[in-house]
Legacy VTK file of the C-alpha trace (Angstrom):
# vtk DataFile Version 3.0
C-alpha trace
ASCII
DATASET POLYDATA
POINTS 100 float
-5.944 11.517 -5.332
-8.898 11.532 -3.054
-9.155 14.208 -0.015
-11.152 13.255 2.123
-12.749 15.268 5.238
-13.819 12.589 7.733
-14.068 15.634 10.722
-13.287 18.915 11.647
-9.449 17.513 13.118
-8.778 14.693 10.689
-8.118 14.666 6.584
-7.572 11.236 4.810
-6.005 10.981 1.685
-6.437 8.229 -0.116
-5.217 7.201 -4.236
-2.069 8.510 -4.058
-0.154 6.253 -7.050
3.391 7.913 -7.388
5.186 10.943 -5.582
7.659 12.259 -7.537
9.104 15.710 -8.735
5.976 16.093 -11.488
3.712 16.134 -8.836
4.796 16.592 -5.526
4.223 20.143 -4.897
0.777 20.042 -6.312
0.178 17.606 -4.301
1.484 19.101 -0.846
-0.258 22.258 -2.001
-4.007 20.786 -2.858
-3.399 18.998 0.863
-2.597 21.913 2.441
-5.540 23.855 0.413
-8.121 21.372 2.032
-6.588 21.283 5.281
-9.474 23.265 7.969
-7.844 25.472 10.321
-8.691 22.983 13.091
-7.234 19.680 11.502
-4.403 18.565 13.213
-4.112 15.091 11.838
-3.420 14.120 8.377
-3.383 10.331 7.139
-2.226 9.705 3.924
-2.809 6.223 2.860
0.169 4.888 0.939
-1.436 1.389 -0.053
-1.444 2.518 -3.837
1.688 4.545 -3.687
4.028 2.895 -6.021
7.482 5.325 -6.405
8.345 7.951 -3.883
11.222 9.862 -5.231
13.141 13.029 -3.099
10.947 15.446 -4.266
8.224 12.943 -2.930
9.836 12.492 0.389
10.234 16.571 0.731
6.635 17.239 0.199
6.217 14.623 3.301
8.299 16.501 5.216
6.818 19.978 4.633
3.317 18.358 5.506
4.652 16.936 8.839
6.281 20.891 9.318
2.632 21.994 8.572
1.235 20.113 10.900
3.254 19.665 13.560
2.755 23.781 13.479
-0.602 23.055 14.934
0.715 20.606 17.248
-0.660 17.966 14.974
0.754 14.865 13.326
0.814 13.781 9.950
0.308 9.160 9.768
1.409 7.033 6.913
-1.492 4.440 6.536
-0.297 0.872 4.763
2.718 1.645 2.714
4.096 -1.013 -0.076
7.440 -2.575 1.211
9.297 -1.006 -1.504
7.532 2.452 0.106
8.655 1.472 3.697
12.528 0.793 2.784
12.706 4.027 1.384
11.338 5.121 4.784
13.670 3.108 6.746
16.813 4.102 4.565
16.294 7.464 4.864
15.494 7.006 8.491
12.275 8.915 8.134
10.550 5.940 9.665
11.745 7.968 12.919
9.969 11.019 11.832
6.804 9.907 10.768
4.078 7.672 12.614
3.643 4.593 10.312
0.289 2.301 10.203
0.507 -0.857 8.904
LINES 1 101
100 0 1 2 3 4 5 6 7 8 9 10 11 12 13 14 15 16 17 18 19 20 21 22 23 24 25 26 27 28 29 30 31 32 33 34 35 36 37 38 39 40 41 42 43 44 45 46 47 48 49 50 51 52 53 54 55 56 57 58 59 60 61 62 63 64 65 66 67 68 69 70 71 72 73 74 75 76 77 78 79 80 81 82 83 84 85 86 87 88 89 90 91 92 93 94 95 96 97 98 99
């Protein structure tokens, strides 16, 4: 996983491979870590992401709490079709803002 800080209001994270109960909340936790007090946009770019799992999908969630908090928003940048369907089957697809 690659954090990156592109300015003081938006993160990209980028290398994300799978998001799943071993790693989720290290994962939501070393975002959060990096996050500057005045970010209030996240993208996480999904193109690599292979397997989201519920533990995956509740770390997404808790970011999207975290930021809207700061009246931010928290974008899913390119993810896989197999990523997506999850999305749409758990109708999250209404929660998040999705980039393709």
């Amino acid at each position: 996983m690659n954090i990156q800080n592109h300015d003081n209001q938006t993160i990209v994270v980028t290398g994300i491979q799978e998001l799943v109960a071993a790693n989720a909340a290290q994962l939501r936790d070393e975002i959060r870590t990096a996050l500057p007090p005045t970010c209030n946009c996240l993208d996480l770019d999904l193109s690599s992401l292979t397997f989201l799992d519920s533990s995956g999908l509740g770390a997404l969630i808790s970011l999207h709490k975290t930021l809207r908090s700061r009246n931010g928003q928290l974008r899913l940048l390119k993810p896989m079709p197999n990523i997506q369907q999850i999305l749409e089957l758990t109708r999250l697809h209404r929660v998040f803002e999705i980039i393709h």
